[in-house]
C-alpha positions as CSV (number, residue, x, y, z in Angstrom):
1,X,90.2,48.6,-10.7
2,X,88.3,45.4,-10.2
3,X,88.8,45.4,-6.5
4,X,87.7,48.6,-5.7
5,X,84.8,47.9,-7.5
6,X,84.4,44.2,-5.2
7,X,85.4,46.8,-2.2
8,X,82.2,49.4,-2.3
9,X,80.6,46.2,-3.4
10,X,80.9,44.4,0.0
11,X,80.7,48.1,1.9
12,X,76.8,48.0,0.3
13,X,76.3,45.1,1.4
14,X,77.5,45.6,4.9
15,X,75.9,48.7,5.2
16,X,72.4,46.8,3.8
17,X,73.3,43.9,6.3
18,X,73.9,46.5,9.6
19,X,69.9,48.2,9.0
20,X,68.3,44.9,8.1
21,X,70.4,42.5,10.7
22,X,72.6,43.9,13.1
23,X,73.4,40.3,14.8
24,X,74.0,39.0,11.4
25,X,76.5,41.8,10.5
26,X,78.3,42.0,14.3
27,X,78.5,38.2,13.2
28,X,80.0,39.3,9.8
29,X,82.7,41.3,11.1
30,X,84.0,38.8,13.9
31,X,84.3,36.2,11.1
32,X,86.3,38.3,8.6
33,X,88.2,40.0,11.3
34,X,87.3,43.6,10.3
35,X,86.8,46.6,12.7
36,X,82.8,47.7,13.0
């Protein structure tokens, strides 16, 4: 429960991070390995 809740947490953010910085979030995604 608590980690699906940390889960569409970070998504938010990502999603918040891809309009506002795009570099910062390609940057993001490269660091914690995940697929854009």
């Amino acid at each position: 429960r608590g980690l699906l809740k940390m889960v569409s947490k970070r998504k938010k953010l990502m999603e918040y991070l891809k309009r506002t910085d795009e570099k910062a979030y390609k940057t993001t995604i490269k660091k914690l390995g995940l697929k854009g």
